[in-house]
C-alpha positions as CSV (number, residue, x, y, z in Angstrom):
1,X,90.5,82.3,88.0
2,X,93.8,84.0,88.1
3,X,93.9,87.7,88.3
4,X,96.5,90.1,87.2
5,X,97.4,92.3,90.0
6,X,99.6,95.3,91.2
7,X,101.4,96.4,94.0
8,X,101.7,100.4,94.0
9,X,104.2,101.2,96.9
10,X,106.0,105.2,97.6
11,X,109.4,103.2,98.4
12,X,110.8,99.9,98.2
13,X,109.3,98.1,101.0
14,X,106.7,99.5,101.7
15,X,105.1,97.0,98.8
16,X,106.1,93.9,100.8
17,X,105.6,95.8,104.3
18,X,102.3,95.9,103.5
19,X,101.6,93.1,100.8
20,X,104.3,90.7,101.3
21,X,101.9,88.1,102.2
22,X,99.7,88.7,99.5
23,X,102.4,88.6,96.7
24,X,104.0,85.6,98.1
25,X,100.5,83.6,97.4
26,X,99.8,85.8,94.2
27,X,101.2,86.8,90.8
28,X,101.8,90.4,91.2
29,X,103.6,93.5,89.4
30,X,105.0,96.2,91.5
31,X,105.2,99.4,91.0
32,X,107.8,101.6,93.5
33,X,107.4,105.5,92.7
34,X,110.7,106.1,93.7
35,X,114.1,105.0,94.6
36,X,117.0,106.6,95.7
37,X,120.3,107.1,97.2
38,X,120.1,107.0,101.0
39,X,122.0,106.7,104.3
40,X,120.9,103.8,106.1
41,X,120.4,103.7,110.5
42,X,124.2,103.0,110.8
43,X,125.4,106.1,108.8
44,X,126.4,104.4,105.9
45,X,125.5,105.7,102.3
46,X,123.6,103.4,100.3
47,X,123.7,103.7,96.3
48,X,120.3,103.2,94.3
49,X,121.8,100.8,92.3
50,X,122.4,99.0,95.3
51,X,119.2,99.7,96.8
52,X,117.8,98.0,93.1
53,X,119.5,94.4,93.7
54,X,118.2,94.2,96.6
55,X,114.6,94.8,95.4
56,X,115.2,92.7,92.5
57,X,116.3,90.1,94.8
58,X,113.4,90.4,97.5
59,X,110.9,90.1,94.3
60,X,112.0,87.5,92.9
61,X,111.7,85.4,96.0
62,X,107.9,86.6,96.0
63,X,107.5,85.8,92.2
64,X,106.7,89.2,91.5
65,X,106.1,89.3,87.3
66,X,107.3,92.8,86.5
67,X,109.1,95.8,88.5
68,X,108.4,99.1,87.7
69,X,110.2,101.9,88.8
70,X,109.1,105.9,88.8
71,X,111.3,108.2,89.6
72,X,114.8,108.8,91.8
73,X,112.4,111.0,94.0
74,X,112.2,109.4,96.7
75,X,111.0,111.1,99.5
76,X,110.5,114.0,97.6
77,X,107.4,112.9,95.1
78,X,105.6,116.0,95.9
79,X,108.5,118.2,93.7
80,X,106.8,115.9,90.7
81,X,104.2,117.9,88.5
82,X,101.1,116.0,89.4
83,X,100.2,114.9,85.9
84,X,103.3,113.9,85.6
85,X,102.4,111.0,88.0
86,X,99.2,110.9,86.4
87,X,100.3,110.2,82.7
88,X,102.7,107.6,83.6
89,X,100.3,105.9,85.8
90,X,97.8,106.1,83.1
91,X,100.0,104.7,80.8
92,X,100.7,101.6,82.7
93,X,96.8,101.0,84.0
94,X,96.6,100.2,80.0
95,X,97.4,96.5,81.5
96,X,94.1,96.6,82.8
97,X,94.8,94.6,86.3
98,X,92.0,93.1,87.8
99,X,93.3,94.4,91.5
100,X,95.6,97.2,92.7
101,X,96.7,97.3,95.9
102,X,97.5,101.6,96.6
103,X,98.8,102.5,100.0
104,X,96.7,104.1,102.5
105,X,97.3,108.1,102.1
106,X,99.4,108.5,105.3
107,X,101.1,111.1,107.0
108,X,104.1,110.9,104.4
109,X,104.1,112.9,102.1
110,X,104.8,110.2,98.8
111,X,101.8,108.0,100.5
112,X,99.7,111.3,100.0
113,X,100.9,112.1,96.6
114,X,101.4,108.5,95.3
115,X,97.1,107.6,96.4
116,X,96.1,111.4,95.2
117,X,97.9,110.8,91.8
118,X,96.5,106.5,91.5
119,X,93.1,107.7,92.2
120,X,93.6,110.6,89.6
121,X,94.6,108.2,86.9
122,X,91.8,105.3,87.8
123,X,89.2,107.8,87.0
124,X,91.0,108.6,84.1
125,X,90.3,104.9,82.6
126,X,86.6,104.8,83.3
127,X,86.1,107.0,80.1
128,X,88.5,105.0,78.2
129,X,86.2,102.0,78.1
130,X,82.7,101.3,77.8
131,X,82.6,98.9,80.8
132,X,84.9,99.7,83.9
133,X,87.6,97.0,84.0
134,X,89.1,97.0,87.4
135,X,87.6,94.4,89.9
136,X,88.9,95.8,93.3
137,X,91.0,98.3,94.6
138,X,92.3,98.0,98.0
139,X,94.0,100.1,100.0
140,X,96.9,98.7,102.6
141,X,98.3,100.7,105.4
142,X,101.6,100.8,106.4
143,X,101.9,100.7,110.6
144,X,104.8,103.2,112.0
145,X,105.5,101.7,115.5
């Protein structure tokens, strides 16, 4: 049986940091929450949009279907309106996956607000259908060293 899964990640990595594995054996979407502008460890500035070929490039070596992006708030999910999260995630568990992988509500702030607003939106569907679709939902932690 082949089921439709995805990969809900607070910032680009963090999705194959702590699925990688997973989506390398398995057909997954991802969803990143948000993706930003940055300065990198050696001091230099990094645009999104190059911070995006490089995603698009690391999932496409994983065979990851379809990338979804949130927001350009990265790092700073929690200035979101909450049902703003909500809606959009709602919206897009319309797919009715069969597994999604959330990460585990860590000491960062987007982990926090990206599990609070996933777990908001999954109990949103189980009134939208007479049977609960969704076969599993696993959390994955990310391990700070």
């Amino acid at each position: 049986m082949i089921y439709k899964n995805l990969v809900i990640a607070p910032h680009a990595d963090d999705e194959v940091l702590g699925c990688g594995n997973f989506m390398l054996k398995n057909q997954c979407d991802v969803l990143i929450m948000g993706v930003s502008s940055y300065v990198n460890f050696k001091g230099d500035y990094i645009l999104a949009s190059d911070k995006m070929k490089e995603i698009e490039a690391c999932h496409k070596f994983l065979g990851v279907g379809e990338t979804f992006i949130f927001s350009e708030k990265e790092g700073h999910l929690d200035s979101l309106p909450e049902y703003q999260i909500v809606t959009y995630l709602d919206d897009l568990l319309k797919a009715n996956y069969d597994r999604i992988f959330l990460p585990y509500p860590s000491r960062h702030i987007d982990h926090r607000v990206t599990y609070n607003a996933v777990m908001a939106a999954l109990r949103l569907r189980e009134g939208k259908k007479k049977k609960f679709t969704y076969m599993s939902i696993l959390l994955y932690k990310l391990q700070m060293l």
